[in-house]
C-alpha positions, 0 to 999 in steps of 0.5 A: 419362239423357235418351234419344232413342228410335226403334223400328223395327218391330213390337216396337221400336214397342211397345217405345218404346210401354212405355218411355213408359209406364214414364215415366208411372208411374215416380216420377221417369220421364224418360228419353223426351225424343223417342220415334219409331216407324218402320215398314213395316206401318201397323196396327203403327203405328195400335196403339201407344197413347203414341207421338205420332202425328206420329212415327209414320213409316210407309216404304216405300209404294211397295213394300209398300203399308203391309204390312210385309215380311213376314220379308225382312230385305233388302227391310226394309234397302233400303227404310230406305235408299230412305226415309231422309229420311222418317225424318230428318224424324221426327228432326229434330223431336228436340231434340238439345241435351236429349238425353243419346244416341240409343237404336234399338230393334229385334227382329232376328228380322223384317224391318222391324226386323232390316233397318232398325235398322243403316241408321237408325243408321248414318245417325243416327251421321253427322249427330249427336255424341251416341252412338247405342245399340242395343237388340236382341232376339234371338228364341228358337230355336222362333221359326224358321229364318229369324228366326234367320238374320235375327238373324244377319246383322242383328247383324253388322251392327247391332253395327259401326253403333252405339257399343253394342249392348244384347241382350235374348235372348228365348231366355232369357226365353220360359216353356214353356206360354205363349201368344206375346201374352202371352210377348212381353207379359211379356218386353217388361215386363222390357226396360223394367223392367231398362233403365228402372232403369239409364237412369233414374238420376240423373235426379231433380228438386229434390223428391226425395232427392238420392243419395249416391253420384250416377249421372248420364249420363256415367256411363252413357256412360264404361260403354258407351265399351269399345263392343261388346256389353252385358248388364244383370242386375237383382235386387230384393228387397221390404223388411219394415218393421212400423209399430211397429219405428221407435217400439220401437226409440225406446223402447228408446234406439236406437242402439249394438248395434241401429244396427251390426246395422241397417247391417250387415243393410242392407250383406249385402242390398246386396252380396247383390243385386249378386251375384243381379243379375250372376249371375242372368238376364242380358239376355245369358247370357254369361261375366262375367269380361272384361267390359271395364267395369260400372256398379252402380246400386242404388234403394230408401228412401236408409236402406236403402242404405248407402256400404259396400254399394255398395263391397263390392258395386262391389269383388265385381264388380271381382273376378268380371269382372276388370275395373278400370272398375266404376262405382256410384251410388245410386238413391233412391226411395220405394219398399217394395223394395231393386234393383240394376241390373249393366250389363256392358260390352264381354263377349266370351264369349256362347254365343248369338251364337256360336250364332248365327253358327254357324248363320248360317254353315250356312244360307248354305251350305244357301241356295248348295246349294239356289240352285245345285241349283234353278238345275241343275233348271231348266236341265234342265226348259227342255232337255227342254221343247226336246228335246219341242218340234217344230221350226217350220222 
């Protein structure tokens, strides 16, 4: 799938920045045609090492002076609308018609980010056809009252804007002893090695293996069309393969008993790692039954794939979501590894969001108390300042 990508902020930037890379380095990598990376503090912007720096777009000078915003998602969103035509200008430059969608990636924990994203997509989905998706990063609970409030009210907002929001919930996925360089590091690896595998399928050129069971772009935005809110699973599993076993089983005739007990082998593999993928770590921890729709995309060697692997593997999942739109393809690649990749589609029933809201919920309340008893003790601090003043006449 050929994607326009635009970061907002800091981890949206460095994001992009990953995906980028993953293209360089990946057999096959093509899913950037035209990344951007906005934002409102310029070091964030200087430190990204594979975003031209012609789409580096940095808004709102006037107001913070290249600083950033520091957290105040409100001034991130008022300053995305004031400087919206600086952002066109960086999307103008994408060439549309070899595009597949539009993918805005943000954290919605700051501010740039959590503030920006729902405005630039809002605005991106007037002008244009294509779909525009979400990629949101949720942050972990010890991050901070405030970036949990942020997140809050930005996914409110972001998932009505676009026409599906993908979430990552950095809540998940943050390891206790880890320094938050290094804990973002790995975490921002696993956003594009997870996405990469889904939005990268199909895209092969004529030298390589054609796949059996083709996954292409429509695909992926059949999948995403239930809207929403999505998650992707991913499992891999490396493949031991001794040089000899190709010429024993030669010598040995081959075929019959050994070729059925092969496929079978590679068959419970496939349907083993559709299962690990779904219910292992999700992007978004959530209740797999009603998903509204899911796509199964396995990669490895075309030989160790096989059709009834994918149709056991796409029946399962038929199954445990309960939903009758489950699409599936393969992914062939030469690699000494086996992976699938479950994006489900349109899940109602996530514990962190409505967390979330929950909270959202309470400090709007705590913010009305404190806005209200601040706004009483200073009446009371201007009466008595009144009280102490003489007269003057």
């Amino acid at each position: 799938m050929k994607l326009a990508m635009i970061g907002i902020g800091q981890a949206g930037g460095k994001i992009v920045d990953k995906f980028i890379e993953y293209d360089k380095t990946t057999p096959g990598g093509r899913i950037v045609r035209s990344p951007v990376a906005v934002n409102t503090a310029k070091a964030d912007l200087m430190g990204l090492e594979h975003v031209p720096e012609e789409n580096r777009v940095l808004i709102g000078q006037a107001r913070v002076k290249g600083h950033g915003v520091g957290a105040d998602n409100e001034l991130g969103a008022e300053i995305a609308e004031e400087d919206i035509d600086e952002v066109q200008g960086a999307v103008d430059s994408i060439p549309v018609h070899e595009i597949d969608a539009f993918l805005i990636i943000a954290a919605l924990g700051g501010g740039t980010g959590s503030g920006g994203a729902p405005v630039i997509a809002k605005h991106i989905k007037r002008i244009y056809t294509e779909p525009v998706y979400g990629l949101g990063i949720l942050p972990s609970s010890d991050e901070g009252g405030i970036y949990t409030l942020n997140a809050a009210r930005s996914f409110q907002t972001f998932v009505r804007e676009v026409d599906n929001l993908l979430v990552f919930d950095n809540d998940a996925w943050r390891q206790s002893g880890e320094s938050v360089e290094a804990g973002y590091d790995e975490i921002n690896d696993e956003i594009v090695r997870r996405f990469g595998v889904m939005f990268g399928a199909g895209e092969i050129d004529g030298s390589e293996t054609v796949a059996e069971s083709v996954v292409d772009s429509s695909e992926i935005i059949n999948t995403l069309a239930s809207g929403g809110v999505s998650t992707v699973g991913y499992a891999t599993e490396e493949i031991q393969r001794s040089d000899d076993q190709g010429l024993l089983s030669r010598l040995r005739g081959g075929g019959g008993d050994e070729d059925a007990m092969e496929a079978a082998n590679t068959t419970n593999r496939v349907t083993s790692l559709v299962r690990k993928a779904t219910l292992g770590r999700l992007t978004l921890p959530c209740e797999i039954a009603g998903a509204e729709r899911a796509l199964l995309v396995l990669s490895g060697p075309p030989d160790e794939i096989n059709r009834k692997g994918m149709e056991r593997g796409r029946k399962w999942l038929e199954e445990e979501t309960g939903s009758m739109e489950v699409r599936g393809g393969d992914y062939p690649v030469q690699e000494p590894f086996v992976a699938a990749a479950v994006l489900l589609s349109g899940v109602t029933e996530v514990p962190r969001i409505k967390e979330l809201q929950q909270v959202a919920i309470e400090a709007q309340d705590n913010i009305e108390e404190v806005r209200k008893e601040s706004e009483k003790e200073l009446q009371d601090l201007v009466k008595d300042d009144e009280d102490e003043l003489d007269p003057l006449f």
